[in-house]
N, C-alpha and C positions, 0 to 999 in steps of 0.2 A: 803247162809245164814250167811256172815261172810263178813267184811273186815278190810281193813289193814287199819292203822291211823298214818301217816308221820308227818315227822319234818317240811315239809314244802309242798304247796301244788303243786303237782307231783314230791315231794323231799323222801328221802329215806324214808324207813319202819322202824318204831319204834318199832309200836306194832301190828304186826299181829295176824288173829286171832279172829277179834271181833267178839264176837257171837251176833247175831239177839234178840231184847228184851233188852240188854245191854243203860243204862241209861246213857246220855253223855250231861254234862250241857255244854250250847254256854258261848263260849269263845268271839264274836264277829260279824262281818258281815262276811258274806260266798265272798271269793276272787275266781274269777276265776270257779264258782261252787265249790267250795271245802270251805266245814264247819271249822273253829276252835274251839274244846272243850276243857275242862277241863279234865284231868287224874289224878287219884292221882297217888303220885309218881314221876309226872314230874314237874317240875319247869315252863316249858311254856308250851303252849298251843298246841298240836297235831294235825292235819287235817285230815280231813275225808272227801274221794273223793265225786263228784258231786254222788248226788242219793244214798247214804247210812245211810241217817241220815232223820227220819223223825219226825215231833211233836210226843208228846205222844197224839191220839185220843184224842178229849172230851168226845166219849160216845164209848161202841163198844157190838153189838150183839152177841150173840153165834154162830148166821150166821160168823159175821164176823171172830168172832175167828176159826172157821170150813174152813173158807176158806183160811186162812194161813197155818193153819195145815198143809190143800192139799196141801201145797207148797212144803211141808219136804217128801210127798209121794217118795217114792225109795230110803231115805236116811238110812243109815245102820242101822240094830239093835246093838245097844252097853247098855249092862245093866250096867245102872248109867250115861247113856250120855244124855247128855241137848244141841246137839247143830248139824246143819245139817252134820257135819263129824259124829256123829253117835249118837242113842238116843235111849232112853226106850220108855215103852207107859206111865209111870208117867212124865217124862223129856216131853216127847211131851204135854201133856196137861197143863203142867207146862208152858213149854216157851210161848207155842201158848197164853195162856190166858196172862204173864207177858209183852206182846210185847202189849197191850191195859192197861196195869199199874194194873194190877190187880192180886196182890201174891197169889197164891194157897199153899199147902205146897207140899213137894217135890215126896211124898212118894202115893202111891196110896190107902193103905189105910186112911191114914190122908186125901188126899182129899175128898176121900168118908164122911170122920166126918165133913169135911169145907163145905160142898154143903148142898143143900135143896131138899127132895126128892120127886119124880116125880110120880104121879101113873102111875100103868100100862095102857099101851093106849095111854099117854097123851105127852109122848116124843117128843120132837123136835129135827130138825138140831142142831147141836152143842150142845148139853146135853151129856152127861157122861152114860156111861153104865159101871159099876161094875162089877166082876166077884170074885167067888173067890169057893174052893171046901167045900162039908159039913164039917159043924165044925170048921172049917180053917176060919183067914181073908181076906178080898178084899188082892187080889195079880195080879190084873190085871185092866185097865183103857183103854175103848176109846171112840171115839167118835161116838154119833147116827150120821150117814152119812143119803142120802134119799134114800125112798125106802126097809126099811129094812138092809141098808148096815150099816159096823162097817169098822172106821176110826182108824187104832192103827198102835202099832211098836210091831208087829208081830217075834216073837223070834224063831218060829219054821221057815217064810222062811227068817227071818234074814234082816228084812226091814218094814219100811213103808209101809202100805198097805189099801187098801178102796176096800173090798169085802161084799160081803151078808154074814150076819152072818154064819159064820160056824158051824155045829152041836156040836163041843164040846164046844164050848165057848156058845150057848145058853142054854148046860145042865149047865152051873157054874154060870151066868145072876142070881145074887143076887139082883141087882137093878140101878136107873137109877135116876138119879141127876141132879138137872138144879146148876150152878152157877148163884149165886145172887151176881150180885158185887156194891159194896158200894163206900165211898168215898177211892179217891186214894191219 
């Protein structure tokens, strides 16, 4: 979920690192399969290998954002990480939705305030499930998987994970969110 972006294409590493979702304006015609962009920072233009840079979509599902997600499955839990070396369950719905151009904010309860709320029963794939304990705010974000399963970055076994809801997480299940996305 990351690559590197050279001085020249299959020339050294400038800037390793790129994370997935990461906005990179063409610099040009792609040589050799390898893209030229725009970095700030740099004076010329960087290259990005064959197959690491793609359009930003025209349009994208919550299917579709659900199924990128499942891409980050078994990457680390790291609380305040946004990127496949390691990631939260707000970082996860964050990136996944940002990689179709669509900014959510970072924090899990703020995306709970940015969505549109779902009644119960009426959930889909890629919709948001909220958690959070009495009294207390949303402190927790993932995604409806099918079948009843919950897609998050799981802190207690310290990973990405697409299981059946767990019974503690459906006693805290405060509510359930479609993202509406607008112009990007």
């Amino acid at each position: 979920m990351t690559t590197a972006l050279r001085d020249r294409p299959g020339g050294q590493v400038v800037l390793p690192g790129v994370v997935l979702g990461t906005r990179l304006a063409s610099a040009g015609d792609p040589v050799d399969g390898c893209q030229p962009v725009h970095v700030p920072g740099q004076d010329r233009p960087l290259w990005a290998p064959p197959g690491s840079v793609a359009p930003l979509p025209a349009s994208a599902t919550a299917v579709d954002v659900l199924a990128l997600a499942r891409r980050l499955r078994a990457a680390a839990y790291l609380w305040g990480g946004m990127s496949g070396q390691g990631i939260d369950c707000s970082g996860l719905v964050h990136l996944a939705w940002r990689r179709f151009g669509v900014c959510l904010p970072r924090d899990a309860s703020d995306q709970a305030h940015a969505t549109e709320p779902v009644p119960p029963g009426a959930e889909q794939p890629g919709d948001l499930h909220f958690f959070a304990r009495p009294g207390r705010p949303v402190h927790h974000v993932g995604f409806v998987a099918d079948q009843g399963h919950l897609l998050h970055a799981c802190y207690q076994q310290r990973h990405v994970v697409e299981e059946p809801m767990p019974p503690e997480r459906a006693a805290t299940l405060v509510a359930t969110h479609r993202v509406v996305s607008g112009p990007r």
